[in-house]
N, C-alpha and C positions, 0 to 999 in steps of 0.2 A: 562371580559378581562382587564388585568391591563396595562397603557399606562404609560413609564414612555419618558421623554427627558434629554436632553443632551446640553446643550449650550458653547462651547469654542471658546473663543476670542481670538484668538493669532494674531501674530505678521503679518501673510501676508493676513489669511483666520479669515472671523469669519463663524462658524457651526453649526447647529440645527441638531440633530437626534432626530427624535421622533421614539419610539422602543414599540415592541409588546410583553411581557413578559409572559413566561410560566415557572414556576417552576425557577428553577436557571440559566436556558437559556433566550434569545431574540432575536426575530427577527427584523429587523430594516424595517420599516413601511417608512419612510420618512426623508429625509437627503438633508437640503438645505447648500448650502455655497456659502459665499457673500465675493469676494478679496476685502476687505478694505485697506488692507496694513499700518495696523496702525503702525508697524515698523517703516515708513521712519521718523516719526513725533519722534516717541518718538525716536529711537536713536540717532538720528542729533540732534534735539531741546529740546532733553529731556520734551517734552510737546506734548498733541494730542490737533492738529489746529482746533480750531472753524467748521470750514466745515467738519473732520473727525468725531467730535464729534456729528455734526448732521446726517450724516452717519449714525452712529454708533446707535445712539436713534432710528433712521427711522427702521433701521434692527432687531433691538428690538421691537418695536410696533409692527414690521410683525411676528416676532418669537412666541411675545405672542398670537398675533391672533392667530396663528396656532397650537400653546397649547391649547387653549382655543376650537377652531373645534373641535381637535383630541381627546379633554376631556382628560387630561395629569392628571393622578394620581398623579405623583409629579417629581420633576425635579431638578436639581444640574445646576447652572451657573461659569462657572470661569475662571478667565483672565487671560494670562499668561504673558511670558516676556515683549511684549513692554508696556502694564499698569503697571507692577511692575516698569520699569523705568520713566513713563511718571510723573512728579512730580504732573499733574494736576488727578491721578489714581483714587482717592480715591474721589475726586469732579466730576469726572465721574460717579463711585457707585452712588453716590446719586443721579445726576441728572437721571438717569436709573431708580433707584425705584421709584422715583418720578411722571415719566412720564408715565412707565410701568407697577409697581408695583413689577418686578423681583427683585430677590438678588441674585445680582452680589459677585462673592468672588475672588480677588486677589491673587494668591495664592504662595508659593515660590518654588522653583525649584525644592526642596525632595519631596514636596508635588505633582507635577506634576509630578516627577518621578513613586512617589507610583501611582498616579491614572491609569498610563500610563500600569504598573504592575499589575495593578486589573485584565489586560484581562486574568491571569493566561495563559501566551504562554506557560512556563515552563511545562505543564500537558502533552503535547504534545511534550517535547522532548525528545531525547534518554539521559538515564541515564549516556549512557559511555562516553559521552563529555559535554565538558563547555562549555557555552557561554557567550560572550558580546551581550547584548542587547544596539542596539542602536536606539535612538528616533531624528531626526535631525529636528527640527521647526524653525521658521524665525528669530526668537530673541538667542534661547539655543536650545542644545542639551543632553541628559539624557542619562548618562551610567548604565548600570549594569551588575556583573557581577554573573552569575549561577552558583553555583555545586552541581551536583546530585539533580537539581531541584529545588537546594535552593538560594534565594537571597544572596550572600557573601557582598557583597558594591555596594551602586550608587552614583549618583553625577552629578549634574547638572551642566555645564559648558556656558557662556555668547559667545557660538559662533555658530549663526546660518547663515540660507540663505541671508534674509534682513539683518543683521550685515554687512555681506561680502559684499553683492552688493554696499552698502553705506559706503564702509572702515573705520566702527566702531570696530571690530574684533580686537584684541589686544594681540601681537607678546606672551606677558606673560600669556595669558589664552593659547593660543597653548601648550606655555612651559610645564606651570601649566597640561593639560590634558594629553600630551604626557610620563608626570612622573605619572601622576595616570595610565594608560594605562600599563606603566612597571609595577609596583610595586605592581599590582594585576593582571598580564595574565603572568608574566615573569614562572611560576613555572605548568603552565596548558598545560595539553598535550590536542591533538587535540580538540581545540579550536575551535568552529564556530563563526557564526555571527547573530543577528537577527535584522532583520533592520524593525523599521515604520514610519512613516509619508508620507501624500504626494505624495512628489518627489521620495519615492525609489519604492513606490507603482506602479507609471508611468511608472520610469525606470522596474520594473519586469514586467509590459504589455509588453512594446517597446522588451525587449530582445526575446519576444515569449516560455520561458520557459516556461514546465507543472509548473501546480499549486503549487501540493508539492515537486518541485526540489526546489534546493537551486540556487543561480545568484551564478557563481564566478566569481574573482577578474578580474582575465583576460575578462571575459565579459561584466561585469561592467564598466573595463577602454578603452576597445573596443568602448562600446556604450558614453564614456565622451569623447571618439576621436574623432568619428561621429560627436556627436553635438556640440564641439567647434569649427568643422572645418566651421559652419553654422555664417551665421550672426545671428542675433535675429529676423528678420523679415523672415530668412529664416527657422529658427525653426518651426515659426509660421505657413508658407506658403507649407514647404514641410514636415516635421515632425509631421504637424496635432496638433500643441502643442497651448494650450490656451494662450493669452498674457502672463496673471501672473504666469503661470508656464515656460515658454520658457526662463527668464532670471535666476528666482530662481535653476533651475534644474542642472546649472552647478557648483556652488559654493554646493548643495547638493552632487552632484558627489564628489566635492571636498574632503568634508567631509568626506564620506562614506572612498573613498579612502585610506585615509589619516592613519583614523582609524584601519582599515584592515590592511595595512601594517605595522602601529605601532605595533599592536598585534599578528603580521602572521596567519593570518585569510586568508583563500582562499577560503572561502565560507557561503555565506551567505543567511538567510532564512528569506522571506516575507512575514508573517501574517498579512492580508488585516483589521490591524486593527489599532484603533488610540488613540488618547486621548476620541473622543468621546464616541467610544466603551468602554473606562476605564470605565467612567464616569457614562455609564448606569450599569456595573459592579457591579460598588462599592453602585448605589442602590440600586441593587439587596442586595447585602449585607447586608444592612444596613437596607433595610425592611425587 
């Protein structure tokens, strides 16, 4: 049996998947995630704080442990938005293999798009319409757009959950996404939506749709009405919602939103999958 893992550091969660490999398929065996929130560090201080980075090492020495149990064939590590801006990124890598032996990879935002893209959702959707693919994470968000199953353009934009919570998010990356948004959906007829990460994962529990419906828009902004109208403790308290997701959740809302109406998108489909699942993907591939 071939074991392979999966490690992605992002901006609010860092995650291990350890997966069970048969043929060009996988079953996922084991899937830890530890809310570090390495975002808050690097987009205010453009730097990850001494105590984060010890975090961070600890979570890694557990990770390897647990490669090491599971006998992990081999594995892909890599970090996204808030390490790409933490200026200390790259002094983090090292101090990582050093401690752990992993190799950590930094990676940039096409690169995370493409891996995001490795789950092949495209195989699985109707030929007669386009989609936006969107990927919304704590640091960026990852567009792309389908036709006829085919990748047309993506593109990585600097506005995620953690950005918004901490009013790092910037009026001209809006601008900037709202004109790539035009200038590649304006000409697409019945256009959907595919959404991952996270937060819209949650939100497709919360709405109680079957599996393979799609959320629309209107139930979508039904359920961002719901829980803005909550404080944050009450997210927590009555909504059943975990700390580090009950404040993230609403600037995802945002997002998704946001999106959808830029592009007149009414509906949109939840594949319960993420960067992690890319990541074991694109092993597969590659072995």
């Amino acid at each position: 049996m071939l074991r392979y893992a999966a490690i992605d550091i992002g901006s609010n969660a860092v995650r291990l998947l350890i997966a069970d490999i048969s043929g060009k398929s996988f079953k996922k065996n084991t899937l830890v995630r530890v809310p570090l929130r390495l975002g808050d560090d690097a987009f205010i201080d453009h730097q990850i704080s001494p105590k984060k980075i010890e975090d961070l090492i600890k979570t890694m020495i557990a990770f390897k442990n647990l490669m090491d149990v599971y006998h992990v064939n081999a594995y892909l590590a890599c970090a996204t938005s808030a390490m790409r801006e933490a200026e200390n990124g790259q002094e983090i890598v090292k101090m990582i293999k050093h401690e752990t032996g992993i190799d950590l990879e930094i990676i940039e935002g096409q690169r995370e798009a493409n891996i995001i893209y490795s789950n092949h959702i495209e195989q699985n959707l109707d030929v007669k319409k386009s989609y936006l693919y969107i990927d919304v994470g704590g640091g960026s968000t990852e567009l792309s757009v389908f036709v006829n199953k085919q990748p047309l353009a993506s593109k990585s934009f600097n506005i995620g959950t953690i950005r918004m919570l901490d009013n790092q998010d910037k009026e001209e990356t809006w601008s900037e996404m709202q004109a790539w948004i035009k200038s590649h959906t304006k000409n697409l007829k019945n256009l959907a939506g595919i959404g991952t990460g996270g937060n819209i994962n949650k939100l497709f529990r919360m709405s109680g749709e079957k599996d393979d419906m799609p959320l629309t828009y209107l139930k979508l902004k039904e359920l961002y009405n719901q829980l803005n109208s909550y404080s944050l403790k009450e997210r927590i308290t009555l909504m059943k919602l975990n700390q580090d997701r009950a404040d993230v959740i609403i600037p995802a809302c945002e997002i998704f939103l946001t999106l959808m109406k830029w592009a007149g998108i009414k509906q949109i489909y939840v594949p319960k999958v993420g960067m992690v699942d890319g990541i074991i993907n694109l092993l597969i591939e590659e072995h």
